[in-house]
C-alpha positions, 0 to 999 in steps of 0.5 A: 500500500502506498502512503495515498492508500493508507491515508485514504483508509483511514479517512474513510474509517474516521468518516465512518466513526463520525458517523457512529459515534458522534451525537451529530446529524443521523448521518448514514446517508451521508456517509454513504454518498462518501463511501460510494464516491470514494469508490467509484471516482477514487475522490474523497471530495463528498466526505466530511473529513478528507486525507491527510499524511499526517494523520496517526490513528488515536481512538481513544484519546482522553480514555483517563479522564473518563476513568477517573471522573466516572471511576469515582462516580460509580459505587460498587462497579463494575466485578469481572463476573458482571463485565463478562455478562455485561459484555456477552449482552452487549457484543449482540445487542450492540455490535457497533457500539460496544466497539466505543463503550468497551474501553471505557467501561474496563477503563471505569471498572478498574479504577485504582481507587475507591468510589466517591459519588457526590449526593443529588445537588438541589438548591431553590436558591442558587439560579444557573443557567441550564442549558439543554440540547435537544439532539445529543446522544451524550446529555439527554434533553430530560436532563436539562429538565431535571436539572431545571427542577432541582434549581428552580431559580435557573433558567433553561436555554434550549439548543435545537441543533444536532450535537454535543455542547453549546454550538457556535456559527463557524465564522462570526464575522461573516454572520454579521457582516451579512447581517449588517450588508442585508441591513443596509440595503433594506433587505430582509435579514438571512435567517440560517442556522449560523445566525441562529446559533449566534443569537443563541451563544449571545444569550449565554454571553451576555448572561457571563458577562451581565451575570443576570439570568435570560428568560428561558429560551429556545434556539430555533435551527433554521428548519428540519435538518437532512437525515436521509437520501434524496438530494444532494444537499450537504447536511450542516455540520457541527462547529468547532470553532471558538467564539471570536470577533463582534456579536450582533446587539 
């Protein structure tokens, strides 16, 4: 194989374990436009993640801070004969993803020190900001309920996107560049999923920096998100890109 090939191979596997594993956009389709294209065309240009020479292969990274956050959180784990019957279950229930959960969990059951599980937190005093995604596989939105009931004085700001955590649009500046070109031609403002998802880091900036607590609020995607065959339209992706530059006020 040459270095082509091998790059090629393992950006196809982490397209696929994107796919998988991350609490993004139900993307099965997509990946399959990938696959299809990198095999009939030897391009990689309908991928979400493309070739790089550099790239070394590194599933688990941050494995020991899993181990020793829910190591402590867990009492009485996991006994060698409960994770041989867990494993049993789980490899036919869940081929692919006991592929992700089996490191973890031997990481979690064998953590060199005892269990400390902090009591259930209330307060109808203390008044947080809650935030609540409504598609992240990782932190279902009745969590962010639960939590709301447990600190009554808070308030819920709820995230309509696909994905883990609080999402920024990818490029600020452009969003309110636009917005204020739009602006000063008198045309109706856009209203995508990047001005979206400012107007919603804007209210927990501005509740950071004024330290008063927003009503509750709902961040409103811009409409259904592609999860299926069908067009050629490429589904939004998940920012990673840190906040920066001037927010719309």
């Amino acid at each position: 194989k040459t270095d082509e090939d091998r790059a090629n191979a393992l950006a196809l596997l982490q397209n696929f374990e994107m796919t998988v594993y991350q609490p993004d956009v139900p993307g099965a389709a997509d990946f399959m436009r990938c696959l299809e294209a990198t095999f009939s065309s030897r391009s990689m240009s309908k991928c979400r993640l493309h070739p790089r020479k550099t790239d070394r292969y590194n599933r688990f990274a941050g494995l020991e801070v899993i181990g020793h956050v829910l190591g402590l959180d867990f009492a009485g784990r996991l006994t060698e004969t409960s994770l041989i019957e867990w494993w049993r279950s789980e490899k036919e229930a869940q081929p692919l993803g006991v592929t992700r959960s089996l490191f973890p969990v031997v990481t979690v059951g064998t953590w060199p020190a005892v269990p400390r599980p902090d009591p259930p937190a209330t307060s109808s005093t203390v008044a947080p900001l809650i935030i609540g995604n409504l598609h992240d596989g990782q932190t279902p939105y009745k969590n962010a309920q639960r939590m709301l009931q447990a600190f009554p004085s808070g308030r819920l700001l709820t995230s309509q996107f696909y994905g883990h955590g609080l999402h920024p649009p990818d490029n600020v500046d452009e969003v309110v560049k636009r917005y204020e070109d739009e602006m000063r031609k008198g045309e109706m403002p856009t209203y995508d999923d990047e001005v979206a998802k400012l107007l919603c880091v804007k209210v927990a900036l501005e509740y950071l920096k004024e330290g008063v607590l927003p009503r509750d609020y709902v961040c409103k995607a811009r409409g259904p998100i592609e999860t299926g065959p069908g067009t050629n339209l490429v589904r939004p992706r998940p920012s990673l890109q840190p906040v920066v530059g001037q927010l719309i006020v």
